[in-house]
C-alpha positions in Angstrom: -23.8 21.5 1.9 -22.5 19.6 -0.9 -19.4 20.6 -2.0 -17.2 19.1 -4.9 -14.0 17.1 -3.6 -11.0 19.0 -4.7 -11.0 22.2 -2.8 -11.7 20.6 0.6 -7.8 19.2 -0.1 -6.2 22.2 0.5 -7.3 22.7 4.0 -4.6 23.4 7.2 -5.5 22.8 10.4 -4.1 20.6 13.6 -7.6 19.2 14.6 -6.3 15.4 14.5 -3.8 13.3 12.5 -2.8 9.5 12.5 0.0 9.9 9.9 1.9 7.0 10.9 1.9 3.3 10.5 4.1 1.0 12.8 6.3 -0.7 10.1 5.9 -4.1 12.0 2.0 -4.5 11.2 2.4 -2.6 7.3 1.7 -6.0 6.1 -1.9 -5.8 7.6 -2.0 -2.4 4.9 -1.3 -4.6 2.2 -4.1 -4.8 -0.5 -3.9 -8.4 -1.8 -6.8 -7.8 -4.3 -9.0 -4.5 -5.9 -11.7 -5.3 -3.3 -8.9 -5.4 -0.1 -7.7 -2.2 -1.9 -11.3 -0.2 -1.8 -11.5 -1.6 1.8 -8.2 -0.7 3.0 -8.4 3.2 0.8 -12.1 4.1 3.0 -10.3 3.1 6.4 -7.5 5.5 5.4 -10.1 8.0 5.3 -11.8 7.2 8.6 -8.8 6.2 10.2 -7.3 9.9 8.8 -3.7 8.0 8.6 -1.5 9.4 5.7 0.6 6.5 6.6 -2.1 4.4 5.4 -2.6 5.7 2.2 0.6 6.3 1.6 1.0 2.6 1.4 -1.7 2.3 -1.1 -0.1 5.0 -3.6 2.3 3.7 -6.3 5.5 5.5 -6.2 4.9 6.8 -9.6 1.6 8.3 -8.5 -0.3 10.8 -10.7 -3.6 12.6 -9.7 -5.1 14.7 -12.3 -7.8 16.8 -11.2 -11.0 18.7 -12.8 -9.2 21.9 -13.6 -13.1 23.5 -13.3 -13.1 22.6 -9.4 -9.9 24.5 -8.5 -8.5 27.6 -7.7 -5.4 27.5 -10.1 -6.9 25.2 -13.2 -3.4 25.3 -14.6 -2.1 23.3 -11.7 -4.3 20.2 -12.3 -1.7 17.5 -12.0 0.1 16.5 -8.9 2.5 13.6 -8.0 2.9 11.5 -5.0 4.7 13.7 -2.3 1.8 16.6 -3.0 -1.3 14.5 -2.8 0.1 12.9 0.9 0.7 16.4 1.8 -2.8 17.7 0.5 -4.2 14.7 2.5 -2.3 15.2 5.8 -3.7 19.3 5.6 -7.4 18.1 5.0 -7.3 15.4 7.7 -5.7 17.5 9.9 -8.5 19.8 9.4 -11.4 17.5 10.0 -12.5 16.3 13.3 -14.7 13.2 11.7 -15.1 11.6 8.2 -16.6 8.8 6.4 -16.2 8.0 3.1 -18.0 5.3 0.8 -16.7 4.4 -2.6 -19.2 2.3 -4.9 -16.6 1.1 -8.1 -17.2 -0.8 -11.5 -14.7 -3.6 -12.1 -13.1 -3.5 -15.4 -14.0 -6.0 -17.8 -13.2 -8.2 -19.1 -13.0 -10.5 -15.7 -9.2 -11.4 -15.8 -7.9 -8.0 -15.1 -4.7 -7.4 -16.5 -1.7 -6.3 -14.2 -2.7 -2.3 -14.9 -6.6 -1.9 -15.0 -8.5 1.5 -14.5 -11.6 0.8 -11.9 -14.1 3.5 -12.7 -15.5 4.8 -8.9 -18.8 5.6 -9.9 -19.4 7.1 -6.5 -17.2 8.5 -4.0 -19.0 10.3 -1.4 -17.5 11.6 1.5 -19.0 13.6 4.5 -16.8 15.1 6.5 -16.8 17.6 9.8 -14.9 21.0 9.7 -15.4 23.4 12.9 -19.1 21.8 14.2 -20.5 22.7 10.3 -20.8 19.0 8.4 -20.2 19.5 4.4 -20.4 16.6 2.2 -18.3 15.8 -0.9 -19.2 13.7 -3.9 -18.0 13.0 -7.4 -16.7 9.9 -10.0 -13.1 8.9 -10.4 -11.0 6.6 -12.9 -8.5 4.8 -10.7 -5.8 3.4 -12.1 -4.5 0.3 -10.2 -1.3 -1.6 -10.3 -1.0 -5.3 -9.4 2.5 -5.8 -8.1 3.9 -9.1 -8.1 5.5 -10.3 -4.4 7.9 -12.5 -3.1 5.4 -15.3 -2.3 3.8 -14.8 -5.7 0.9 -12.9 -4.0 0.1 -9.4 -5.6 -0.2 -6.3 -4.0 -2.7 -3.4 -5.7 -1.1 -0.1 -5.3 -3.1 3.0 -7.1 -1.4 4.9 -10.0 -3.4 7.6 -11.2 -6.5 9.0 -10.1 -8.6 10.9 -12.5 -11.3 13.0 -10.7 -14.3 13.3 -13.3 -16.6 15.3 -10.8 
């Protein structure tokens, strides 16, 4: 069954949640680069750890939906505090999940410190009470490059603009 991604979000359930990430390893969460960042956004999927992906959202964090996939179009933009809670619901819900994300880098090559990564394919397939629906679409991700202490950078997501 294929399924668009939005209105999966708004599941409940209390199948299974690993919404917490010992502060003492967070480091290990850190996306140093847009590839660690893809990498490290898919294991918060399969891992189904809110904590997880709430280190890769930007504390400014805007997701603006497609108001066509959604029960209440006029309610197509969100904040941080929403989407973590429309994530914990949905993993809560689903006993098993994979998700692969296929993205364009930006050009030119020397991304600035604010780029938009077009995901060209995000397809997830994911396991609700023994039936198996699978979810696809195409996203504009908005990353941030935030300067650290040790003059690393550390990509946090901004805004995520679902183009399903």
């Amino acid at each position: 069954m294929k399924l668009p991604l939005l209105p999966l979000l708004a599941l409940s359930g209390c199948l299974f949640t690993a919404d917490r990430v010992d502060p003492v390893h967070s480091d290990s969460f850190q996306a140093t680069s847009a590839a660690a960042f893809f990498q490290l956004f898919q294991q918060a999927y399969q891992t189904q750890s809110t904590g997880m992906l709430s280190l890769l959202l930007a504390p400014d964090y805007v997701f603006q939906a497609d108001p066509a996939y959604l029960a209440d179009p006029t309610s197509s933009t969100w904040g941080r505090s929403e989407e973590l809670a429309r994530h914990l619901r949905m993993f809560q819900a689903i006993s098993n999940v994979s998700l692969q994300v296929q993205y364009d880098p930006p050009t030119p090559a020397d991304v600035p410190a604010e780029s938009t990564w077009h995901v060209s394919n995000l397809d997830m397939t994911m396991d609700i009470q023994d039936t198996t629906y699978q979810v696809y679409g195409q996203a504009d991700f908005l990353l941030r490059a935030v300067p650290q202490p040790d003059s690393s950078r550390r990509y946090v997501l901004v805004q995520w603009t679902d183009r399903n």
